[in-house]
C-alpha positions as CSV (number, residue, x, y, z in Angstrom):
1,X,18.6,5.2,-15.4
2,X,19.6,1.6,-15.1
3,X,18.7,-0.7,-12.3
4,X,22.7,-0.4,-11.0
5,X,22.3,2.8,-11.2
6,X,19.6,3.8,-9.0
7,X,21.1,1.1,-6.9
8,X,24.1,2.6,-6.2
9,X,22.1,6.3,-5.8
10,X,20.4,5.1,-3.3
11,X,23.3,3.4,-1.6
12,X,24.7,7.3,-1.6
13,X,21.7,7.7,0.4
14,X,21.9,5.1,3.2
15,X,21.4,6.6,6.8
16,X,23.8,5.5,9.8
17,X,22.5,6.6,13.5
18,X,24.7,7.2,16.0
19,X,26.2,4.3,18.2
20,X,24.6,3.6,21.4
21,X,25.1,0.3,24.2
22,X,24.4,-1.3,27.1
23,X,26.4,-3.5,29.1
24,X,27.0,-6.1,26.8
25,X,26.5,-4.4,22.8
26,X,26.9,-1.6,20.8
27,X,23.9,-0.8,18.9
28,X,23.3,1.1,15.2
29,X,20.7,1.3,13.0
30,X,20.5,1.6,9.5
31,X,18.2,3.5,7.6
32,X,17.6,2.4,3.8
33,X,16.0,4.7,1.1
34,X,12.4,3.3,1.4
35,X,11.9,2.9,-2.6
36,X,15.5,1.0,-2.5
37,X,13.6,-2.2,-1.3
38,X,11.8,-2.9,-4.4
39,X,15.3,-3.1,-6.1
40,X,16.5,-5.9,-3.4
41,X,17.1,-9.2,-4.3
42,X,13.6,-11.2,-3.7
43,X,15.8,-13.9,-1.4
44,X,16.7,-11.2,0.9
45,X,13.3,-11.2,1.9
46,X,10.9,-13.2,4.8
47,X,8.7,-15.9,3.5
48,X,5.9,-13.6,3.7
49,X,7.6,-10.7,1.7
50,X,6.9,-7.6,3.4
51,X,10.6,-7.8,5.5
52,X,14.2,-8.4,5.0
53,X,15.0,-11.2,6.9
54,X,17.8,-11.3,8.7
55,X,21.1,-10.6,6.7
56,X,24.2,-12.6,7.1
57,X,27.6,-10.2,7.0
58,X,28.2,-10.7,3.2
59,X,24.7,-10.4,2.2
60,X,24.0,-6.2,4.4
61,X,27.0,-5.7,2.7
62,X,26.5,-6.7,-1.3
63,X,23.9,-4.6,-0.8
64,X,26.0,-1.1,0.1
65,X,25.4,-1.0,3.9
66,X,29.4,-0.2,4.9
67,X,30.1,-0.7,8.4
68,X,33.5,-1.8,10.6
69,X,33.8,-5.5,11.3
70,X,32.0,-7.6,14.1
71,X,28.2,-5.9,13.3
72,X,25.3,-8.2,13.1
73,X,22.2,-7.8,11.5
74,X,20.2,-9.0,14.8
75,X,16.6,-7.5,13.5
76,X,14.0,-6.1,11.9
77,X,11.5,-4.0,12.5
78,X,8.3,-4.8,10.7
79,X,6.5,-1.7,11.2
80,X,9.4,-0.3,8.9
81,X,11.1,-2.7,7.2
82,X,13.6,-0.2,5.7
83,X,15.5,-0.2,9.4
84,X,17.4,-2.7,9.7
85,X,18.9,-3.2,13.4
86,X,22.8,-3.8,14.1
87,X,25.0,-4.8,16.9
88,X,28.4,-5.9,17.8
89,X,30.0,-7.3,21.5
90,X,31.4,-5.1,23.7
91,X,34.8,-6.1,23.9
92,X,36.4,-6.0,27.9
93,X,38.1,-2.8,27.1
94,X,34.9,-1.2,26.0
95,X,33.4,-2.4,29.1
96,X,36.1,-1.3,31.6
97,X,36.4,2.2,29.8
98,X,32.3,2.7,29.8
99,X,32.7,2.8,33.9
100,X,35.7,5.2,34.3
């Protein structure tokens, strides 16, 4: 099986939790496929190697992660670097509706 194709196997394979917020953001998480790291682009990576840093918009999403627009990739968790931690502003109508 080719590189591409294990790629895009394991982008089959990508987990999405469930939204969640607080006042101000709308929250997600995004599980990879753990062995899909070792097929990531080296620059995608920290200095030190062991994390993604974090992604610009174009970058999460060359690499299969599909979400709506206005999600940033705000962090990562180093404990497990294969969760990589989303969020996107509350708009004023998200707000106004969250405290009917």
């Amino acid at each position: 099986m080719s590189r591409k194709e294990k790629l895009q196997d394991f982008i089959d394979n990508i987990h999405y939790s469930p939204r969640y917020s607080d006042d101000f953001y709308e929250y997600r998480h995004v599980i990879l496929p753990k062995p899909m790291l070792k097929l990531l682009p080296k620059q995608l990576f920290a200095e030190d190697g062991s994390t993604l840093r974090i992604l610009a918009e174009e970058e999460w999403r060359a690499i299969g992660i599909t979400q709506s627009l206005g999600w940033e990739h705000y962090e990562v968790h180093a404990p497990e670097p294969h969760v990589l931690l989303f969020r996107r502003a509350l708009t004023p109508a998200d707000a106004s509706g969250r405290s009917k």
